[in-house]
C-alpha positions as YAML, in Angstrom:
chain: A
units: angstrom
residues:
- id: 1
  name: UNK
  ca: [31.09, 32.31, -18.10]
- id: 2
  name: UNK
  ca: [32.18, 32.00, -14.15]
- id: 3
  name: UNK
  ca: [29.00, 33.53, -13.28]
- id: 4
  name: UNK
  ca: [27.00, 31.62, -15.37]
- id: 5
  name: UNK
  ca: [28.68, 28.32, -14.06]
- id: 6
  name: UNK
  ca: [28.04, 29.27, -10.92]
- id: 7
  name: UNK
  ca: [24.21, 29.90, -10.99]
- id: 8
  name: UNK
  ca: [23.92, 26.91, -12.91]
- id: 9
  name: UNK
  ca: [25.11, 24.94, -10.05]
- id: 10
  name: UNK
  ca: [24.07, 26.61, -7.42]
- id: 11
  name: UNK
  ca: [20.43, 26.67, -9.00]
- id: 12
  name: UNK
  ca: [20.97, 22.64, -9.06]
- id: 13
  name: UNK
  ca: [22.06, 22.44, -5.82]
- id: 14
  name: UNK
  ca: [18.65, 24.72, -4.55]
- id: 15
  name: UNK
  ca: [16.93, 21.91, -6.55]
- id: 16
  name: UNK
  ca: [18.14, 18.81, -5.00]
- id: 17
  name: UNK
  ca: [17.44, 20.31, -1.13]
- id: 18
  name: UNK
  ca: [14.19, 21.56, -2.00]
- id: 19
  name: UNK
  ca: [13.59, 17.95, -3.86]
- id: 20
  name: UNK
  ca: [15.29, 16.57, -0.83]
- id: 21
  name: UNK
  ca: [13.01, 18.36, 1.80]
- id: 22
  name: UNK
  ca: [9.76, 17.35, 0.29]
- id: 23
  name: UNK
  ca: [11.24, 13.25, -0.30]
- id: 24
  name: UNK
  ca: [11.08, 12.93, 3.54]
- id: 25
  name: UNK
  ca: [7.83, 14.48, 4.41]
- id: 26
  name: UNK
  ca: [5.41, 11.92, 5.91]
- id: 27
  name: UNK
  ca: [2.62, 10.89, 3.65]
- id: 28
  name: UNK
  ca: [-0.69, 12.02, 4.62]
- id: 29
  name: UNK
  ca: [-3.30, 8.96, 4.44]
- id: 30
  name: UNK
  ca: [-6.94, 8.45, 5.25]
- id: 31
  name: UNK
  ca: [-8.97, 5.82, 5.99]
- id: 32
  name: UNK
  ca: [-10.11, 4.99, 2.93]
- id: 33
  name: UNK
  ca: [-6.29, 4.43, 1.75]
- id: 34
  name: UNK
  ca: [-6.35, 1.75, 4.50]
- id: 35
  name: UNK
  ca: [-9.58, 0.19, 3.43]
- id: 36
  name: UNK
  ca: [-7.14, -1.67, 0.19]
- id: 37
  name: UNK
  ca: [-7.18, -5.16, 2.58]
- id: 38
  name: UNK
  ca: [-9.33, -8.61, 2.35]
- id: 39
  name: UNK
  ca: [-9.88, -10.86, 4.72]
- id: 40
  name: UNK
  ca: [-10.07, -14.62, 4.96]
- id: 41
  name: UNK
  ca: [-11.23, -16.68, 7.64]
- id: 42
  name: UNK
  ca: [-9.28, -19.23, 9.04]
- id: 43
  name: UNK
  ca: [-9.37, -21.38, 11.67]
- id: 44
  name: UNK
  ca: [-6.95, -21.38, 14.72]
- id: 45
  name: UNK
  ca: [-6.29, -24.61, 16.40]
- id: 46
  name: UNK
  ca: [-4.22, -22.77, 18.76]
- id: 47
  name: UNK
  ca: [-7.10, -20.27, 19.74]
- id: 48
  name: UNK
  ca: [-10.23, -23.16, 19.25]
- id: 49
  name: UNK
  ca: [-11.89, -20.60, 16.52]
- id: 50
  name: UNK
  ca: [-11.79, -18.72, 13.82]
- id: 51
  name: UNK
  ca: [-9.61, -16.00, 13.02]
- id: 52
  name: UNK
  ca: [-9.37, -12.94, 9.95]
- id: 53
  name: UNK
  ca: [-5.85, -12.75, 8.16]
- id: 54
  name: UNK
  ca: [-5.62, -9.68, 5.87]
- id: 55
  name: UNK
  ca: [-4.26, -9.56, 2.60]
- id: 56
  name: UNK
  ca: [-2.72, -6.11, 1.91]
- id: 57
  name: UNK
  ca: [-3.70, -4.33, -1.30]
- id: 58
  name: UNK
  ca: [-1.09, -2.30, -3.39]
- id: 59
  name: UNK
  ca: [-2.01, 0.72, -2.33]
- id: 60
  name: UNK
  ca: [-0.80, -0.40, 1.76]
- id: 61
  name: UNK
  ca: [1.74, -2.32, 0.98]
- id: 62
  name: UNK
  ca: [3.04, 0.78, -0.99]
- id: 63
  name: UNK
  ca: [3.14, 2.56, 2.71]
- id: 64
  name: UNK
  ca: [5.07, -0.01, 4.93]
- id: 65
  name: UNK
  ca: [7.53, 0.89, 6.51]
- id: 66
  name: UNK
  ca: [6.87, 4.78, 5.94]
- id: 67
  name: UNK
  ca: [6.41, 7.62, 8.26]
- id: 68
  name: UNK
  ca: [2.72, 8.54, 7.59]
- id: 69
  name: UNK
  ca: [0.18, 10.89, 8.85]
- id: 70
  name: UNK
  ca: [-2.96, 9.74, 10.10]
- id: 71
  name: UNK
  ca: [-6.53, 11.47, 12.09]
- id: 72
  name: UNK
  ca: [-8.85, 9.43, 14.08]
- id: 73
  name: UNK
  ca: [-10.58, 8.99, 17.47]
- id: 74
  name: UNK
  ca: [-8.60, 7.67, 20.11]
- id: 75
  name: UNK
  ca: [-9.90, 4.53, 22.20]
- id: 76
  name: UNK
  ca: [-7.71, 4.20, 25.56]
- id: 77
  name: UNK
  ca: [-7.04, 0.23, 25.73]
- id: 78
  name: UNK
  ca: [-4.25, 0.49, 29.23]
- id: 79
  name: UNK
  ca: [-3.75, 4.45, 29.60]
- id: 80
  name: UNK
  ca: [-1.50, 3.33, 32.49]
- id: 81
  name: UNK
  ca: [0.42, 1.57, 29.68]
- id: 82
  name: UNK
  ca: [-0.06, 3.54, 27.31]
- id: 83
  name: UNK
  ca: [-1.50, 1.64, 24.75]
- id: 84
  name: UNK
  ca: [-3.83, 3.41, 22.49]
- id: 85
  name: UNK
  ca: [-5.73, 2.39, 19.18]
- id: 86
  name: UNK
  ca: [-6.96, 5.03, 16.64]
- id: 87
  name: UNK
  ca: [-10.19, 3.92, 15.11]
- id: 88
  name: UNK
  ca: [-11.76, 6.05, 11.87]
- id: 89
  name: UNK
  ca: [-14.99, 5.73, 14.13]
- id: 90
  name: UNK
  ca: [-15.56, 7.21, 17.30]
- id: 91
  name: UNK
  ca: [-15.98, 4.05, 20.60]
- id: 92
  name: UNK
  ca: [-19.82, 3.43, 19.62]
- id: 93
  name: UNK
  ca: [-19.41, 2.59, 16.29]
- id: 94
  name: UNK
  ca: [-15.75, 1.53, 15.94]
- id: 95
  name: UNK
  ca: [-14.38, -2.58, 15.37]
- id: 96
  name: UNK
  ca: [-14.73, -3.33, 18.60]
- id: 97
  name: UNK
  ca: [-18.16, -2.30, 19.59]
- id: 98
  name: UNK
  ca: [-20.01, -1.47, 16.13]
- id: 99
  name: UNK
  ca: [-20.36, -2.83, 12.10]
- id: 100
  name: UNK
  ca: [-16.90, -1.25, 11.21]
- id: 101
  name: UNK
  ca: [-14.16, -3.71, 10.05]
- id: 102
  name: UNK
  ca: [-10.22, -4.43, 11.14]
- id: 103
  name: UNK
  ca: [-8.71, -2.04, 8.71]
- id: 104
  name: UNK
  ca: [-10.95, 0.34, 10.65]
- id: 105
  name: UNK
  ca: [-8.49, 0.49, 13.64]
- id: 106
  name: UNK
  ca: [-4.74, 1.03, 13.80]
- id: 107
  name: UNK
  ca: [-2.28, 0.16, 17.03]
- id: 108
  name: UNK
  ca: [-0.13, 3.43, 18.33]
- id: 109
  name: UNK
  ca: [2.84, 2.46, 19.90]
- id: 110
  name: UNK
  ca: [4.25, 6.31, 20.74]
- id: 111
  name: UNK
  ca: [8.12, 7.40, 20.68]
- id: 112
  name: UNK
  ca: [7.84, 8.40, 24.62]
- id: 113
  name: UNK
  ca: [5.03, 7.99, 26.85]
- id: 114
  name: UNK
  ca: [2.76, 10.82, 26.01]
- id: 115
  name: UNK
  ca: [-0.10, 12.71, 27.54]
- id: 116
  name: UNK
  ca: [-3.18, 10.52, 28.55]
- id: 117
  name: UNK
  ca: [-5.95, 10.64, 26.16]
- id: 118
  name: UNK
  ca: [-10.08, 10.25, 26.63]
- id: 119
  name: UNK
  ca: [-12.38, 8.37, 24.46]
- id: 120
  name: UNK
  ca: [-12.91, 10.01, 21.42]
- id: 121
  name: UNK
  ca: [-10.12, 12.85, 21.52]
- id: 122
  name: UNK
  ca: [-10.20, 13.21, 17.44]
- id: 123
  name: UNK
  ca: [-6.27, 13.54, 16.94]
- id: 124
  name: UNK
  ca: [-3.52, 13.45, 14.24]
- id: 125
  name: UNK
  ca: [-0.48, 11.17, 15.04]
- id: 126
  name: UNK
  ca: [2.65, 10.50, 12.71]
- id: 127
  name: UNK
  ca: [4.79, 7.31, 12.61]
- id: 128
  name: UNK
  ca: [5.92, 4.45, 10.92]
- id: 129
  name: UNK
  ca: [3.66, 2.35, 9.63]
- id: 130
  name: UNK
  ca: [3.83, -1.69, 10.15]
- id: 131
  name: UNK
  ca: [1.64, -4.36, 8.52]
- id: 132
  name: UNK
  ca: [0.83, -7.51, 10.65]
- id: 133
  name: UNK
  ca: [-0.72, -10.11, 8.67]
- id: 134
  name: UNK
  ca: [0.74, -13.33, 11.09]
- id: 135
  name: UNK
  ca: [0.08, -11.80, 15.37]
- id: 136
  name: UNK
  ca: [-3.14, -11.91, 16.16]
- id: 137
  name: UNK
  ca: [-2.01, -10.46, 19.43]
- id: 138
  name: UNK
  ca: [-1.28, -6.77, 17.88]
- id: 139
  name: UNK
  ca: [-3.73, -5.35, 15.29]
- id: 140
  name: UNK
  ca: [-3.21, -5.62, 11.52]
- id: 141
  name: UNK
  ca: [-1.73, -1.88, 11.48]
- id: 142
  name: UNK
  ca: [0.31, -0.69, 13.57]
- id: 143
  name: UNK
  ca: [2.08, 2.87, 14.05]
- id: 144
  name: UNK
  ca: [5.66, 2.73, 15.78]
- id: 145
  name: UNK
  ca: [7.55, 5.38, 16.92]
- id: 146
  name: UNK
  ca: [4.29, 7.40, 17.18]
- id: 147
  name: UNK
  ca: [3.80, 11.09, 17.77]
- id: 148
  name: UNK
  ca: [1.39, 14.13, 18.13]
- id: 149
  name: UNK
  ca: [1.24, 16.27, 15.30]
- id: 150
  name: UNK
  ca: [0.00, 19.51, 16.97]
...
């Protein structure tokens, strides 16, 4: 009955770190998962024009605050700074410069300053993910304590 007792618990305990393991293992997302947003014009006083303020969907709101993993082109915006923004698009046909829309880009702000990146380096980054519905000074998504998953 020892022995039994024994496995029993130690086969629970197996459980709860392999449970345990998985329960902190980023969440892989794509684009599309970020695509669950509308947008409404409204107009800025402050800035003399209109501006878009996102409403999240479920399915983002769901992911704030959690450490998710994300693959996109890179567009350099201060490489000196590092500031980088991952766009679903590569630089000819991404927010800035072709049709694609605001949930089409999201803001890396990495852990440590990093290597420098080129124009279209197609890469896979991990980190927290922020919503920003209220600074139109930072993008609408936003990765923090961003890495390089290799």
């Amino acid at each position: 009955m020892k022995t039994f007792s024994r496995r029993v618990i130690l086969g629970l305990l197996a459980v709860s770190l392999f449970s345990f393991t998985f329960a902190d293992e980023p969440t892989k997302i794509t684009w599309e998962t970020l695509r669950d947003v509308t947008f409404k014009k409204k107009w800025s006083a402050e800035e003399s024009m209109f501006i878009l303020y996102p409403t999240f969907g479920t399915k983002v709101t769901n992911l704030k605050d959690k450490e998710v993993v994300l693959t996109g082109y890179m567009i350099p915006v201060d490489v000196d700074a590092n500031v980088y923004v991952l766009s679903a698009n590569p630089y000819s046909s991404c927010f800035f410069c072709g049709g694609a829309g605001p949930e089409s880009v999201v803001q890396i702000k990495f852990k440590k300053s990093t290597k420098r990146f080129n124009t279209d380096d197609r890469v896979t980054v991990k980190g927290t993910l922020k919503l920003n519905a209220d600074d139109i000074n930072e993008l609408n998504y936003i990765l923090v304590n961003t890495d390089l998953v290799l």
